[in-house]
C-alpha positions in Angstrom: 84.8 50.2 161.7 88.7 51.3 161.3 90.3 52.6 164.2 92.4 55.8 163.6 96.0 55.2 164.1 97.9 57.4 165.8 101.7 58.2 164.5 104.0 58.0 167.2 107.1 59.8 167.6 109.2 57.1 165.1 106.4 57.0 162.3 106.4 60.7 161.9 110.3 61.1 162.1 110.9 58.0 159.3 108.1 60.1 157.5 110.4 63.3 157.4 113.4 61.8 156.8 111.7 60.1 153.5 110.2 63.6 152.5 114.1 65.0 152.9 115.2 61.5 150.9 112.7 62.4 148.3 113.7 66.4 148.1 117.7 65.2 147.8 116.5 62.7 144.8 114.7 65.8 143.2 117.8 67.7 143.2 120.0 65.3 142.1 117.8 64.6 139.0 118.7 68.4 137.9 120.1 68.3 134.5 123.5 69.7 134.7 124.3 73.2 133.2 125.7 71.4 129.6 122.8 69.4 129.4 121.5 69.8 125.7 117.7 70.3 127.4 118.8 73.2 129.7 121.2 74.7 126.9 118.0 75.4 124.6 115.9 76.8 127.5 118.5 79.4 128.6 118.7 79.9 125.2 115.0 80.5 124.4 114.8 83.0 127.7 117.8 84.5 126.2 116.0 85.1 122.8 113.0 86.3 124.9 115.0 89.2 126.6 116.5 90.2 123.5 113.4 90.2 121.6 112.1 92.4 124.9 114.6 94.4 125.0 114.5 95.1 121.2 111.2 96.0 121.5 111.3 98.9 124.9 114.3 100.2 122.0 111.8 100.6 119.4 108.9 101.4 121.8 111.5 104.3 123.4 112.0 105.5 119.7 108.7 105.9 118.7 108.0 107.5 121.8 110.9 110.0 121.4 110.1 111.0 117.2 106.0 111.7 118.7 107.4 113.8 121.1 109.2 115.6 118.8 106.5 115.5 116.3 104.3 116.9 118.9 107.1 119.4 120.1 107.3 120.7 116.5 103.7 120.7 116.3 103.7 122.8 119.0 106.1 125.0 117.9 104.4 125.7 114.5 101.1 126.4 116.3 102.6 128.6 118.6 104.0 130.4 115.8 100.7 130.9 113.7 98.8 132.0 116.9 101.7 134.6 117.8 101.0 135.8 113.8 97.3 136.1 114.2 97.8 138.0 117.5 100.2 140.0 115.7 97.6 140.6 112.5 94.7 140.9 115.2 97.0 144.1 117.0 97.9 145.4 113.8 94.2 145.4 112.2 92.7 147.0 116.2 95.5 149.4 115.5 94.0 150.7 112.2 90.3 150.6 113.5 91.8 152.8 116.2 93.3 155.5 113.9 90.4 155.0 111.7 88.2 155.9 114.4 90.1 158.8 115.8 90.2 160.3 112.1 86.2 159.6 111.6 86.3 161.8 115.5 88.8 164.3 114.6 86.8 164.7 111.0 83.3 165.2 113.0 84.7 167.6 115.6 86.1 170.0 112.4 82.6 169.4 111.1 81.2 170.5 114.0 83.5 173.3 114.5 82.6 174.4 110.9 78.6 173.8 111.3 79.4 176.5 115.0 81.3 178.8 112.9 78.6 179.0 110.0 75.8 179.0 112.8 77.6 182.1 114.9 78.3 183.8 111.4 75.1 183.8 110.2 73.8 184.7 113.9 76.0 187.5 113.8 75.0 188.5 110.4 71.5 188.3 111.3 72.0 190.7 114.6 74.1 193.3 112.5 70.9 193.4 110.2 68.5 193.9 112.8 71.3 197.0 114.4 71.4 198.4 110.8 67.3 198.4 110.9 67.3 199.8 114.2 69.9 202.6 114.1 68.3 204.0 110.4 
């Protein structure tokens, strides 16, 4: 059976110091900033931010002429509801006179139905005073 080993205090400090040895390499392997490899990357991530921010542009645009078209929309909606109001007003307005002609042409009927019924009433009361008084 293997025995565990335990690190002492030089094992696990030469351990470190090759992890730091092996981070340095890593950075030193970097390609530089003229390096063909990291010229097309930054230019690809350039390309992708222009194409982004091409596309919030045209996204922005659309979203404004909607608005609009939505605002005008609006607008012309607004416009035919104020007309139908307007129509609706107009049209209770002629109902109303309508009605208050139909009332004003039934209370002269009326008047003229009382006059004709106290007329006759009278005549028929100066008949009976002629019949009595003879």
């Amino acid at each position: 059976m293997a025995r565990f080993k335990e690190q002492d205090f030089a094992d696990r400090q030469k351990a470190a110091n090759e992890a730091k040895q092996a981070m340095l390499a890593r950075f030193k392997a970097k390609p530089a900033e003229d390096d063909p490899a990291v010229q097309a990357r930054k230019a690809e991530r350039q390309a992708i931010v222009e194409a982004r921010a091409k596309r919030e542009e045209e996204k922005a645009r659309m979203k404004r002429e909607r608005e609009e078209q939505e605002a005008a929309e609006r607008v012309a909606r607004e416009a035919a509801e104020a007309e139908a109001l307007r129509l609706a007003e107009e049209e209770a307005q002629r109902e109303a006179l309508a009605k208050a002609e139909a009332e004003k042409d039934q209370i002269a009927r009326l008047l003229a139905d009382e006059a004709d019924r106290k007329a006759k009433r009278d005549a028929k009361y100066a008949a009976r005073k002629a019949r009595v008084n003879r």
